[in-house]
N, C-alpha and C positions, 0 to 999 in steps of 0.2 A: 140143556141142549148143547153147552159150548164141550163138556165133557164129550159125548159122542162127535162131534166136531171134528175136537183136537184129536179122538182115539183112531177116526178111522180114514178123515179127511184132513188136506193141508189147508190151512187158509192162505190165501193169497192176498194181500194187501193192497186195495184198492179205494179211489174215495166214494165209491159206486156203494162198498157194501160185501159182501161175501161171494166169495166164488168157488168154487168146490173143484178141488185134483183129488180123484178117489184113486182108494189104493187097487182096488179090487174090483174090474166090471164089474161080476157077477152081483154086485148090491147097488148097481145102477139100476136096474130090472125091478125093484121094489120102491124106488127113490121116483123113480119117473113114471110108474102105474101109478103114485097117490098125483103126480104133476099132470097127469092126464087133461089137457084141455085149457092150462095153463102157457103162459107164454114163458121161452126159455133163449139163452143164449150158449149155443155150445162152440165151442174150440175146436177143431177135426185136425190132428196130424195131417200131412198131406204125403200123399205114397211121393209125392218129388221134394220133398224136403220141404218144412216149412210148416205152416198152418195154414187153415180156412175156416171161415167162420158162416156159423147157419142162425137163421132166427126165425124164431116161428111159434106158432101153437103145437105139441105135442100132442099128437095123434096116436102115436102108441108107444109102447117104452121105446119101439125105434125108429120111429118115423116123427115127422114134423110137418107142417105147413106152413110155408112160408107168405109174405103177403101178396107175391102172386098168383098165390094157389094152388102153387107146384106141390107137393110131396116127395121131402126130403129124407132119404134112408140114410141110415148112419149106424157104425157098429160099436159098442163100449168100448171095442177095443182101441178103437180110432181116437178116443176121446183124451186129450188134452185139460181141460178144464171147461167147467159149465157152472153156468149163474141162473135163476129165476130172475125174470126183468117184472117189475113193475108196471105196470100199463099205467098210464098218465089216464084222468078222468077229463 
């Protein structure tokens, strides 16, 4: 796994665990259909400079729900970096 990692993702170093800067949307769209329903943390450029950040369950490769139960769209191109979060039991 660290092989496809390092080929096509950067790691980002963190104490959390792995965070993913993909090189290429277009293999977000297969990454986040198997994440379907999973909780995620993604990064969003901001069209005013800057970042924002969304949390939530993934609802579809582009949308999320967050835990007000809003539905959060978002586009790969937008994307900055994204992690799979853990859920605490």
């Amino acid at each position: 796994m660290a092989s496809i990692a390092t080929a096509r993702y950067l790691r980002l170093g963190d104490s959390w665990g792995w965070a993913y800067r993909c090189h290429m949307p277009t293999e977000l769209e297969t990454q986040f259909s198997e994440l379907i329903g999973q909780r995620v943390s993604i990064r969003l450029n901001d069209k005013d400079g800057g970042f924002r950040d969304i949390l939530g369950h993934l609802v579809t490769p582009y949308s999320l729900r967050n835990k007000r139960g809003e539905l959060v769209e978002f586009s790969h191109s937008e994307i900055f970096v994204w992690r799979q979060v853990i859920e605490k039991q």
